[in-house]
Residue frames as a rotation matrix with the C-alpha (Angstrom) as fourth column:
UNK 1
0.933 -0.045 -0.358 -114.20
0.169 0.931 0.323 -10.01
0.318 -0.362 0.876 16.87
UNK 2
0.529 -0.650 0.545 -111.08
-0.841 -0.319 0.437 -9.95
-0.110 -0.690 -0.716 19.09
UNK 3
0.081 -0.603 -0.794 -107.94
-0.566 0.628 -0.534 -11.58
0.820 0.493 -0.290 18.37
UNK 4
0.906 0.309 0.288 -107.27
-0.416 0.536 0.735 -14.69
0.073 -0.786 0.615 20.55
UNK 5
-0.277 -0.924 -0.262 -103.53
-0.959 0.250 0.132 -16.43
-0.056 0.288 -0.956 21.12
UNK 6
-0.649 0.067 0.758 -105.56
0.023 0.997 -0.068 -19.95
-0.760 -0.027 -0.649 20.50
UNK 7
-0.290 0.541 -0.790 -107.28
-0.953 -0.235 0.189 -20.94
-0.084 0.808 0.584 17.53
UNK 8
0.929 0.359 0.089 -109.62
-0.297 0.867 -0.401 -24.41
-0.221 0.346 0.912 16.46
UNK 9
0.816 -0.305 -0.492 -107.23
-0.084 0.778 -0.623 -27.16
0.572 0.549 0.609 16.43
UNK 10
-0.133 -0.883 0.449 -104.43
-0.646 -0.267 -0.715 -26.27
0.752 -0.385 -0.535 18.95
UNK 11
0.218 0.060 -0.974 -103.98
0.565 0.806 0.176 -28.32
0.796 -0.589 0.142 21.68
UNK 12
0.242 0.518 0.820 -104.37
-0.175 -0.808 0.562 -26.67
0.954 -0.280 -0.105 25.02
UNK 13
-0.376 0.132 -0.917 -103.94
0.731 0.651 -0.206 -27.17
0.570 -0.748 -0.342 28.58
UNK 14
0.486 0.502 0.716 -106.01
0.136 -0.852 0.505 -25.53
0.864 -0.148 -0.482 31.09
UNK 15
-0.192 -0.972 0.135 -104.65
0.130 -0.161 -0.978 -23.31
0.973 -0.170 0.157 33.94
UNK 16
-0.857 0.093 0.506 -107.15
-0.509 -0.303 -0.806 -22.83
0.079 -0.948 0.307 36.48
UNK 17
-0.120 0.965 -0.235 -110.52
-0.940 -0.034 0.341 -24.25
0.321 0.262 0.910 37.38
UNK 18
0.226 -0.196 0.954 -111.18
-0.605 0.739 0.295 -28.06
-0.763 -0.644 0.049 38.20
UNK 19
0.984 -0.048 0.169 -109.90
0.174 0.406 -0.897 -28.84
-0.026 0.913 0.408 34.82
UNK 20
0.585 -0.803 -0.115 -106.37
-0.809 -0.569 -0.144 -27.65
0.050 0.178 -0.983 35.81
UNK 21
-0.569 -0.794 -0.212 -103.46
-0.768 0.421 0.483 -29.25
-0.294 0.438 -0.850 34.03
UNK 22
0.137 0.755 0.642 -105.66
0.178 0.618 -0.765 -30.93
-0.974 0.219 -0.050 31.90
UNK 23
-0.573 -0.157 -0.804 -105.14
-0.323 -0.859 0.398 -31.04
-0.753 0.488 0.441 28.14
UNK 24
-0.214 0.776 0.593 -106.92
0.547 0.598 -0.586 -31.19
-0.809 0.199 -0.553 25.28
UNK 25
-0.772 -0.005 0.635 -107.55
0.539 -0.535 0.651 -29.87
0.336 0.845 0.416 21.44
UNK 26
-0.767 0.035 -0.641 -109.55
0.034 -0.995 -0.094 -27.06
-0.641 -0.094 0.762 20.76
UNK 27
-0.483 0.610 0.628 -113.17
0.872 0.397 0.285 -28.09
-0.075 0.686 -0.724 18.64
UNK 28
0.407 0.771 0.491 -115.05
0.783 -0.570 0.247 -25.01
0.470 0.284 -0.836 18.81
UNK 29
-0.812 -0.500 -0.301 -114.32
0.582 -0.651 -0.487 -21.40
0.048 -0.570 0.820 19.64
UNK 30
0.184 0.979 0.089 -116.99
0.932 -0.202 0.300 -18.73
0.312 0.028 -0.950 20.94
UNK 31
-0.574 -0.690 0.441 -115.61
0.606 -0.720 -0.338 -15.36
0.551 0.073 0.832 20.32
UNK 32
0.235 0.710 0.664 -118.74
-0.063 -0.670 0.740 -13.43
0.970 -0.216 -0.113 21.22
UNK 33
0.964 0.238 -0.120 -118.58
0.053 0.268 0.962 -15.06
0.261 -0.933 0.246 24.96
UNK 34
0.140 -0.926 0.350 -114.56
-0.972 -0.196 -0.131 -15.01
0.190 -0.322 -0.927 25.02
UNK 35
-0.121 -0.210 0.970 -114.57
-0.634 0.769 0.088 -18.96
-0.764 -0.604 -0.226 25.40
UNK 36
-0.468 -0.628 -0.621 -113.50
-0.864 0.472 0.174 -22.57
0.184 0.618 -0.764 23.99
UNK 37
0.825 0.563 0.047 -115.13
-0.556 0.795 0.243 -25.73
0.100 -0.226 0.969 23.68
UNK 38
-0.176 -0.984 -0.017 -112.07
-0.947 0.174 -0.270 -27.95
0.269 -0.032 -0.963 24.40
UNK 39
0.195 0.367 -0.910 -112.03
-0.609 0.772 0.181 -31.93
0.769 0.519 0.373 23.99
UNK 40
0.231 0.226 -0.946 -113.14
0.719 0.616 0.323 -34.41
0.656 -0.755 -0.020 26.94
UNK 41
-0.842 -0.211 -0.496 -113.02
0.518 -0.067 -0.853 -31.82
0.147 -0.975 0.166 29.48
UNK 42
-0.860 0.510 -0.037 -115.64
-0.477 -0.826 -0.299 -29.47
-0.183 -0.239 0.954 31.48
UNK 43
-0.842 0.529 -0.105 -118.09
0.180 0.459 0.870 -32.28
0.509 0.714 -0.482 30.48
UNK 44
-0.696 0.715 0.068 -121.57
-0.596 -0.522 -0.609 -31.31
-0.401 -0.464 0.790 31.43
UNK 45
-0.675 0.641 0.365 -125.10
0.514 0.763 -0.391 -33.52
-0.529 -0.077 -0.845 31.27
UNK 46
-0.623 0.759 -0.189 -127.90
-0.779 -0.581 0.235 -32.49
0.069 0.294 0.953 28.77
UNK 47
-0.146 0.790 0.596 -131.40
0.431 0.593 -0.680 -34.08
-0.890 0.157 -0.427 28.50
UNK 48
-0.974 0.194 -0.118 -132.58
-0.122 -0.008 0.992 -34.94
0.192 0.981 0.031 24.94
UNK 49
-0.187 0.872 -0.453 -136.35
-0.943 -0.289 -0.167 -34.55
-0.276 0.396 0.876 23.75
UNK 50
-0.498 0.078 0.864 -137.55
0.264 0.962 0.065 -37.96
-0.826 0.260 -0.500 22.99
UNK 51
-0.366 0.094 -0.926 -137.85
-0.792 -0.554 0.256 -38.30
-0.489 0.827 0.277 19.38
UNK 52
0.915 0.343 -0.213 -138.12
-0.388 0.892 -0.232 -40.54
0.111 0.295 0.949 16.52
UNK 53
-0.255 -0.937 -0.237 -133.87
-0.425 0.329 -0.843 -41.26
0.869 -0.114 -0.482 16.95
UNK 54
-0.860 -0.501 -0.099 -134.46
-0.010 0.210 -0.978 -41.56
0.510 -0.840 -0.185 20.75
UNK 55
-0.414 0.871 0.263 -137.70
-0.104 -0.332 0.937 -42.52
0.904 0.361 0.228 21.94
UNK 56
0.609 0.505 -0.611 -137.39
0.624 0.171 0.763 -43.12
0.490 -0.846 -0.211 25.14
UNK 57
0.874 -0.121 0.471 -135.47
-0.114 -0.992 -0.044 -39.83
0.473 -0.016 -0.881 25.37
UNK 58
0.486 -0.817 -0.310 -131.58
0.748 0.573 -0.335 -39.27
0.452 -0.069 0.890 26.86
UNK 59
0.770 -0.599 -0.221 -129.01
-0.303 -0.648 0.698 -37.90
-0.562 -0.470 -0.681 28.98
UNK 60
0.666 -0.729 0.159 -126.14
0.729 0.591 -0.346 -37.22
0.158 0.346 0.925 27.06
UNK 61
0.692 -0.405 -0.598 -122.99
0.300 -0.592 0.748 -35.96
-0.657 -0.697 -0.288 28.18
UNK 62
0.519 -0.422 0.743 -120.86
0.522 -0.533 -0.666 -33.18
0.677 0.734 -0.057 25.58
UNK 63
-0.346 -0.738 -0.580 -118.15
0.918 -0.393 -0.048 -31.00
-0.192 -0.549 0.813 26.56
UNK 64
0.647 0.447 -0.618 -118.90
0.497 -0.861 -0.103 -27.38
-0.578 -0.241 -0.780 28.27
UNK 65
0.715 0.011 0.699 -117.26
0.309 -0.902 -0.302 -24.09
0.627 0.432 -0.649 27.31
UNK 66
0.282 -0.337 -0.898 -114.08
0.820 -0.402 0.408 -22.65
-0.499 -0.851 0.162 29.09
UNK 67
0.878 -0.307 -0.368 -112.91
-0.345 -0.938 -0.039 -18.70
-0.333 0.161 -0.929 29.47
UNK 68
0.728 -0.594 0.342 -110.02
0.486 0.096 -0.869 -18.29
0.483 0.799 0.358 27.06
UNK 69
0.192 -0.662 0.724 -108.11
-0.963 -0.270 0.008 -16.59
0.190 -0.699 -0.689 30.31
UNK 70
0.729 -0.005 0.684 -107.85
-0.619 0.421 0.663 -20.17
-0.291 -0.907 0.304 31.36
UNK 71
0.879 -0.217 0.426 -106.33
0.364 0.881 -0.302 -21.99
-0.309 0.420 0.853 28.77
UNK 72
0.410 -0.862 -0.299 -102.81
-0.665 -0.507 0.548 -21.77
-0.624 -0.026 -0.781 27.42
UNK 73
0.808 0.148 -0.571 -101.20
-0.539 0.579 -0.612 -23.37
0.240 0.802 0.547 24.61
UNK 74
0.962 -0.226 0.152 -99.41
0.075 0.757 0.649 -26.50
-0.262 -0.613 0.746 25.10
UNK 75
0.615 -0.779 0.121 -96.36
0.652 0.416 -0.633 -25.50
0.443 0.468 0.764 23.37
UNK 76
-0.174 -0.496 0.851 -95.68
-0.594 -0.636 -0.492 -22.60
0.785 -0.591 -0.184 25.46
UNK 77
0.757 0.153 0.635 -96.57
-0.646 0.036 0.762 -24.50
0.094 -0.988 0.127 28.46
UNK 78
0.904 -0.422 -0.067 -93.95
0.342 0.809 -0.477 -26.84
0.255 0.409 0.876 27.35
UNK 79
0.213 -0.784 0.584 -91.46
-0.001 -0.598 -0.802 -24.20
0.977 0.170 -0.128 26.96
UNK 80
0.405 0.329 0.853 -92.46
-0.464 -0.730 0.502 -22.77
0.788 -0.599 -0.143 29.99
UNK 81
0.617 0.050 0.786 -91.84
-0.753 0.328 0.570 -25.75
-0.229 -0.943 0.240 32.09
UNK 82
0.538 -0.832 0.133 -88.64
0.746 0.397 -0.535 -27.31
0.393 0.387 0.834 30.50
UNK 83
0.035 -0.855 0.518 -86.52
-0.358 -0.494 -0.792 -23.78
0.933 -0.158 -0.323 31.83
């Protein structure tokens, strides 16, 4: 596994993509793929299986995956843009 400069729980903002200057914590990391699950953004649409919870089955809408090239932590971006 490859080290990362962001870890679960940081707060984030992203730098490129249609999510730029956007921030948000950090809920899930996915070393294998190089990418972050990263809170209310990238949201993306699944369809649920109609079960016994949901029987007339659902679209529900969860947050995607960004590359860890995109994101940057919010305290350096802070820094960064205060000089």
């Amino acid at each position: 596994m490859a080290k990362t400069h962001i870890k679960r729980g940081d707060e984030v903002v992203v730098l490129s993509g249609k999510e730029k200057g956007k921030r948000g914590k950090v809920l899930q990391m996915l070393p294998a793929k190089n990418r972050a699950v990263v809170e209310g953004l990238m949201m993306v649409k699944r369809h649920m299986r109609k079960s016994e919870e949901r029987p007339e089955g659902e679209i529900v809408e969860r947050e995607g995956s960004i590359h860890i090239s995109n994101l940057m932590s919010a305290t350096k971006w802070d820094a960064r843009q205060s000089k």
